[in-house]
N, C-alpha and C positions, 0 to 999 in steps of 0.2 A: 515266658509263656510255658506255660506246664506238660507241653508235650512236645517243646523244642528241641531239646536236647538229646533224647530217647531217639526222635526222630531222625537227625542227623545221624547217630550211630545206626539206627539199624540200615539208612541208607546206601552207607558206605559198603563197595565191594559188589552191589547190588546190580548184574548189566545185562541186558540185551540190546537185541539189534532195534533200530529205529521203524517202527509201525509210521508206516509212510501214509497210509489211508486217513483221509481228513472226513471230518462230519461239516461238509459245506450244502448244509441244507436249509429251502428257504421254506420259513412259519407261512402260517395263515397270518390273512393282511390284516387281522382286529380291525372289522369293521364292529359298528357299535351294536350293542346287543340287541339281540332281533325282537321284536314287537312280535309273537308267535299266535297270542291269545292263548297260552296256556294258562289256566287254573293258578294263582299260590298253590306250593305245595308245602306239607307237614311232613318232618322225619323225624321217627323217634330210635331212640339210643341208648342203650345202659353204659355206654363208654364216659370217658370222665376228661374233662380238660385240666390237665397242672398247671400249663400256660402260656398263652399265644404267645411270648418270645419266643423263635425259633433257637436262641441260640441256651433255653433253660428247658426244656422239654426232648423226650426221646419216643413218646409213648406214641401208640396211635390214636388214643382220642385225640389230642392235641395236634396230632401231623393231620387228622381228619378236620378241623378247622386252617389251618396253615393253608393246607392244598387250595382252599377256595379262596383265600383272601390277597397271598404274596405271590410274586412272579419267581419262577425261575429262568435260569440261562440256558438250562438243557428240561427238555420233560418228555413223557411218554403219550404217542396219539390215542385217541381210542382203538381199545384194537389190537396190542402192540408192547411189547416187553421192552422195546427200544426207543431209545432213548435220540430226539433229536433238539436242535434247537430251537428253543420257545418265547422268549422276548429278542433272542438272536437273530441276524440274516447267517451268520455262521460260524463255526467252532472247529477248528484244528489245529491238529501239532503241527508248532513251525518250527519245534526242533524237537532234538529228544528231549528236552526237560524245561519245555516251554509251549505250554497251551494258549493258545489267544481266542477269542471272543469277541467277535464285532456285535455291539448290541443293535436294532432297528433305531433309528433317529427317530426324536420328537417324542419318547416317552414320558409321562407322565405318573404321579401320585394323584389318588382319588383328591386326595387334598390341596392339589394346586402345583406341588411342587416337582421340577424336572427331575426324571431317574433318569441318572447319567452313568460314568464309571464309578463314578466317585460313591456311589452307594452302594458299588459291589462291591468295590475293595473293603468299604466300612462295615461290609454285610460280614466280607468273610475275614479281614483283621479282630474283628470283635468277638466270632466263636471261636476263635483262640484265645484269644485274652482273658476272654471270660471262662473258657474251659468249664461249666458248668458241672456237679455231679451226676447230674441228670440230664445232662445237653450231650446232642451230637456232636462235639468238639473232635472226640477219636477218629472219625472216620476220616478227619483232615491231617488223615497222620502224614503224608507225605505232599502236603503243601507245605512250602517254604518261604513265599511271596506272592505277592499283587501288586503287579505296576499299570498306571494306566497313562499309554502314552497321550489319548486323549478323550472328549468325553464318551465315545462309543466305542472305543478299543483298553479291553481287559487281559492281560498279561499275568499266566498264573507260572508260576516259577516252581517246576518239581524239585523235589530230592532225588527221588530216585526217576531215572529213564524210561518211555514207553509203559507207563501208566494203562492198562487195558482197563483200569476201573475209573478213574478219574472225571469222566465223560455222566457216566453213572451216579456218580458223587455229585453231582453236581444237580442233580434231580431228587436228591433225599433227604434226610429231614434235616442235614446239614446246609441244605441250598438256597433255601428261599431268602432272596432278598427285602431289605429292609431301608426304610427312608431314613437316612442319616440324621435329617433335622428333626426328626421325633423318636427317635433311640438311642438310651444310653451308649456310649462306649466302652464303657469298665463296667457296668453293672446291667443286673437285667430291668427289664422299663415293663413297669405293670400292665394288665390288661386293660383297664379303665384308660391308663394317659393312652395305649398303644389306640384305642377306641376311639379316644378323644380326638385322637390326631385326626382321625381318617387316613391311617399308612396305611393304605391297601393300595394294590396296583393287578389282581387277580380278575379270576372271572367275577367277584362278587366283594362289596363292601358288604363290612358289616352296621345295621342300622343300629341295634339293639341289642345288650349284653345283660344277661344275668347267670353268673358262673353257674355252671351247671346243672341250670333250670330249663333257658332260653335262648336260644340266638337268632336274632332276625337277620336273614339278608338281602340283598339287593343287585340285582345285575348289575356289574358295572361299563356302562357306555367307554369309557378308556380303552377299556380293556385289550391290547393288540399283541396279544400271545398264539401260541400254536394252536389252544384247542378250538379257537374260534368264540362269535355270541354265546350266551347261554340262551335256551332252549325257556324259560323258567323266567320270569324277573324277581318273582318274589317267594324266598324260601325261608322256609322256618324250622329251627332244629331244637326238638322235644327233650328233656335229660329226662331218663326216669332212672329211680335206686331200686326195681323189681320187674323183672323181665315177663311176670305174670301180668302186670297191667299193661309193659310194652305190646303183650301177645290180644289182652283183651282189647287194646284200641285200635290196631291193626283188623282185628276180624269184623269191629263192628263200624270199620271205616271215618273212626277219630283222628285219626292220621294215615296218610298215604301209602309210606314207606317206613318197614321196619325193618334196622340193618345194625347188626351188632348190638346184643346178642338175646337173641331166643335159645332157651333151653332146648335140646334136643329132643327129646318129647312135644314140648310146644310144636318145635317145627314138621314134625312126625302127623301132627293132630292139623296143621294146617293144610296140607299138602292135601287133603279130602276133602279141604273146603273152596267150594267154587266162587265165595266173595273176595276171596283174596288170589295172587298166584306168587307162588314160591320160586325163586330165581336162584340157580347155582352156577358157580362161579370158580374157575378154576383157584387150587388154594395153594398159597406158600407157607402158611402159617403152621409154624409147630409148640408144642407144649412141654418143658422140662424141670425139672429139678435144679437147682443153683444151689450149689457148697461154697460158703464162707470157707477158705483157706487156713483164716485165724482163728474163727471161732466156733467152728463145728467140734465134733468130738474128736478129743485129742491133737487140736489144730494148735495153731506155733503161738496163740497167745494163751492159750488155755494152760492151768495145772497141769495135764500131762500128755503135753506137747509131746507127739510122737509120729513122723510123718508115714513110719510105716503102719501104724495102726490107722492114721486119717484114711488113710489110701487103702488099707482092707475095710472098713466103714461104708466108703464109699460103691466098693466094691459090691460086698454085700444086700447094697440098696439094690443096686444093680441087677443083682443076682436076684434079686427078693419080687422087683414090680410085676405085676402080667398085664402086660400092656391089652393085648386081646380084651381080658375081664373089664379095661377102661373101658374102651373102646364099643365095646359090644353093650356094657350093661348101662354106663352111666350116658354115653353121647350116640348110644342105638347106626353105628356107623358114620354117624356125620365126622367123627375122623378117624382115623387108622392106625394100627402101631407105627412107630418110629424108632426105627432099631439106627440111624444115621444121624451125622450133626447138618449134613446138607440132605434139604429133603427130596422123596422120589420125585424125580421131571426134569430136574437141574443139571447141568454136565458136571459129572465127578462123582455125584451121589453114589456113596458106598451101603454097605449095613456093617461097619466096623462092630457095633456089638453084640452083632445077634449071635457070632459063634464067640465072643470072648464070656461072655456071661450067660447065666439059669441055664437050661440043659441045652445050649447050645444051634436052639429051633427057634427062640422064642417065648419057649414055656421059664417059670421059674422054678429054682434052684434051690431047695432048702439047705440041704446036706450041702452042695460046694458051697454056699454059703458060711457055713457053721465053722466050712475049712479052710475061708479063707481068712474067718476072722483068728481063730484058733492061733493059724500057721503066723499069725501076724503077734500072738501073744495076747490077745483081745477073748478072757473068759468070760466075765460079769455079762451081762445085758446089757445092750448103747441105749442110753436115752437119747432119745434125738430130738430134738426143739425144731418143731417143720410146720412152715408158716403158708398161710395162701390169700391171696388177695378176695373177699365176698361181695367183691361188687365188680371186679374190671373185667375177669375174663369169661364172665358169663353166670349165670344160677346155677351151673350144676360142678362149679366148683368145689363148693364144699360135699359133694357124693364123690367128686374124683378124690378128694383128700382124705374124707374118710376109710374110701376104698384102699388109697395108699397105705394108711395108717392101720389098716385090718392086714394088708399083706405083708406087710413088715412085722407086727406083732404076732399074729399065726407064726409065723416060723419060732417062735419060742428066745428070739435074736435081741429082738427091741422093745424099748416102753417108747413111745411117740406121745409126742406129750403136742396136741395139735392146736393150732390159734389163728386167729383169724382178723385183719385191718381193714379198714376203707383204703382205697385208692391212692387218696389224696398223701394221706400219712405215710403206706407202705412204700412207696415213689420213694421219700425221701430216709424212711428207715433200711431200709435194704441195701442202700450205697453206704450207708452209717458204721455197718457193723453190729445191726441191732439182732439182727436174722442169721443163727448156725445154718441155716439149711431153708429154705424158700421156693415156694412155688412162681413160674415168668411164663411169660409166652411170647412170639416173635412171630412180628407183623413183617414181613420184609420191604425194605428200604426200597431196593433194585433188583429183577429179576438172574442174579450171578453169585452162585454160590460163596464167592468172598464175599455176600452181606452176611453171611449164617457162619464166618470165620474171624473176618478180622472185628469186629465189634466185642468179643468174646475174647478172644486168642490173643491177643497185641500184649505185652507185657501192661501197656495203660490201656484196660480195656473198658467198657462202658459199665463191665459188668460190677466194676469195682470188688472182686471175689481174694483177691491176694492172689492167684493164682499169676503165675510167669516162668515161662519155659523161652530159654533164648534160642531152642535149634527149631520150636514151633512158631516163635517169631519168627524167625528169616525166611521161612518156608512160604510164611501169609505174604510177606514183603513180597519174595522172592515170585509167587504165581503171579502177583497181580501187575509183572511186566514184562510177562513171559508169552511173546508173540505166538507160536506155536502151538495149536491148538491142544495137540496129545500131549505133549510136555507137558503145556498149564493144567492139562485134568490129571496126569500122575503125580503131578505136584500137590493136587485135593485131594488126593486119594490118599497120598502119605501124609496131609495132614491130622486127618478125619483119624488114619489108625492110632497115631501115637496120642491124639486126644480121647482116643479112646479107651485107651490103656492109661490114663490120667484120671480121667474126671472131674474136669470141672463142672462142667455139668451132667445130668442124666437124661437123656431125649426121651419121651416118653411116646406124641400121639403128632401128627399132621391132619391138619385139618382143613374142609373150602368154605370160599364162600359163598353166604345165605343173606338172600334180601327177600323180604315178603312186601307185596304192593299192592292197590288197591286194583281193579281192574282196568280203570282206564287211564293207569301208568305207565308210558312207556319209557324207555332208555335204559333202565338197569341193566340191560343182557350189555348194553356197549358199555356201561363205566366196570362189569365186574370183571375183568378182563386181569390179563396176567402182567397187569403194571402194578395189582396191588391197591390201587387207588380207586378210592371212591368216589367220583365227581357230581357233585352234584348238577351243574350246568347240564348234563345230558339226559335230565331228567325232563317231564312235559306230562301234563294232564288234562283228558277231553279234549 
């Protein structure tokens, strides 16, 4: 397994005291979904599905279909950043390095067949096997096994002790289970067969697939998780590739609900309009820069490999963006600088680079700049190859990248030589090695600042960047079993600085969230909540 090994080592040496507080808490009784007489509803999207296998996907379009279809063990109520048990009667440590899992008796698959234990273990033996480059496999860095002593008791076997994230993990994009008798083991099982099967066991089957045109769904009457009926039976989800027809069919009430993503303008222009109303939502989400280790300038596979010039490069990026100018010109406030790797609202959240980098407030930095790359031996001009996704994180993408590409070159520093993928391709070019230098953004998993560290940070990080630091490993290890509430945020706090003084990535903006809906929609104020998740079940019309 490709993250066995790594794992066992960083576990070792790894100890606290035993977190004796168990999550024995009992779900709603999934009665069947309720008969409401709400309307079908229409939601449209410029987000993108790579694909309904949980265990080949990281993204959020993809986790945004997941969410409605598969069950998990642990999930968040409406309402609620925390995490309880959702197909579970309940969840706790019965030892230090042993979680168990009674699941509710009598579950079922839309397709006939019983979910027992035996589809957890194969849910979560398989996103290890498969380890995907684009799957949530890392977050299972310190599961070590699955025993099920029978069909409703799940036995998860830590490495390391007193896991404070693990409970979490198990509600993220790593979690959702999957029906054994319709998914591969060693490979990922396409969307059609996963369709075919009817594996669904969520609030909603899906009726109807057209990658990223269509998806029809359906309440499912099984359904006996925490968040209860859906609200809705019949929902339909819009793909569009231009957030200007998303905004035109929203105002002239072609669709319902419109949620990820309107340009900030768009949403600027709706906010006046009384046929629609605009929903915000508390936001975890931030926007940053990713350095290829190997193949940025002067990185360890290039002609001239030189880690002290990579690292004044990166530096000078650093020194070079004005976050504010994003902020203000291109997304009219809809998000804000982000000088932190964990964003404002979170325990531990620092501003590690607002004083390491540009003059030290926030503004940028020419002259340190010029001195850092100098002092590093770096005279010529960097060209830098910096790539951004024009379809996944919104329309005004390509104004934030240009903007990038203007601050970087005003300083007399850079040639930026800028380019631009669909979605579907960049997913898979980015983890490649195809991209020096790239634009991401992060949807968060679970509301605890270890989602905004160890996905990134782990020496096998999702980021696949080459980047690995072993005393910033043990440190991610080390918080996330560290009882103690002030310990575990000093232990954030000295993460965030010494990554910050790295660079593997650049944090540039945080941002919340925006749903526009027709008027007589209700629900969105309960699903945009701070789990991050967008449910459609909580949606209803007329």
């Amino acid at each position: 397994m490709a993250f066995e090994s790594t794992r066992r080592g960083r576990a070792i040496g790894v100890t606290a005291g035993f977190a004796a507080a168990a999550l024995v808490l009992a779900g709603c009784s999934g009665s069947p979904a309720a008969e409401t007489g709400s309307a079908p509803i229409t939601i449209g999207t410029t987000d993108k599905v790579t694909t309904l296998d949980p265990a080949g996907s990281y993204d959020n379009g993809s986790f945004a279909v997941q969410n409605q279809v598969f069950p998990f063990l642990m999930n968040t109520p409406y309402g609620s950043p925390d995490v309880e048990p959702d197909i579970a009667v309940s969840a706790e440590f019965t030892s230090p390095t042993q979680y168990t899992v009674t699941l509710k008796p009598d579950l079922v698959w839309a397709n006939g067949n019983d979910l027992t234990s035996s589809d957890v273990k194969f849910s979560f033996d398989r996103q290890k096997s498969i380890a995907a480059d684009n799957g949530p496999s890392s977050l299972l860095y310190n599961l070590d096994s699955v025993e099920t002593p029978d069909d409703t008791t799940v036995v998860f076997n830590l490495l390391a002790p007193d896991d404070q994230i693990f409970p979490q993990i198990l509600s993220s994009p790593a979690g959702p289970i999957v029906d054994e008798e319709s998914f591969s083991a060693d490979a990922l099982t396409s969307d059609d067969d996963i369709v075919k099967a009817e594996a669904f066991a969520g609030q909603y089957v899906i009726t109807s697939y057209n990658f990223n045109t269509l998806i029809g769904y359906k309440a499912n009457p099984d359904y006996a998780g925490l968040l209860g009926p859906a609200k809705t039976d019949v929902v339909n989800v819009k793909y569009y590739a231009d957030s200007s027809n998303l905004k035109l069919d929203v105002q002239e009430g072609e669709i319902d609900v419109a949620f990820r993503s309107l340009s900030a303008t768009d949403i600027d222009d709706l906010r006046g309009n009384d046929g629609v109303k605009v929903i915000d939502g508390p936001g975890g989400e931030i926007r940053y820069i990713t350095f290829n280790f190997d193949t940025q300038p002067f990185g360890a596979t290039t002609a001239e490999a030189d880690a002290t010039k990579a690292l004044a490069v990166r530096q000078a990026v650093a020194d070079l963006v004005d976050r504010d100018e994003i902020a203000d010109q291109v997304y009219k406030g809809t998000y804000t600088p982000l000088y932190s790797y964990v964003p404002a609202g979170l325990t531990g959240a620092n501003e590690a680079l607002l004083g390491l980098y540009g003059d030290g407030n926030g503004a940028p930095d020419a002259d340190k700049a010029k001195a850092t790359l100098t002092a590093a031996g770096v005279t010529d001009k960097v060209v830098l190859n910096l790539q951004y996704s024009n379809d996944h994180y919104g329309p005004s993408s390509g104004d934030e990248y240009a903007l990038i590409k203007d601050q970087l070159e005003s300083s007399g520093l850079f040639t930026v030589n800028l380019q631009t993928t669909e979605w579907v391709q960049y997913s898979k070019d980015r983890s490649s090695d195809v991209y020096p230098a790239y634009q991401l953004g992060w949807f968060p998993d679970y509301s605890d600042a270890d989602n905004y560290l160890t996905p990134f940070f782990l020496t096998e990080n999702f980021l696949k960047n080459h980047y690995a630091d072993q005393e910033v490993n043990d440190l991610i290890l080390e918080q996330a079993v560290t009882v103690d509430t002030d310990a575990r945020t000093a232990l954030i706090e000295e993460i965030q600085d010494k990554v910050a003084a790295q660079l593997s990535t650049v944090p540039l903006l945080q941002g919340a969230q925006v749903a526009v809906t027709g008027t007589t929609v209700t629900g969105a104020e309960d699903t945009l909540d701070a789990s991050f998740k967008f449910r459609y079940a909580a949606l209803a019309k007329g």
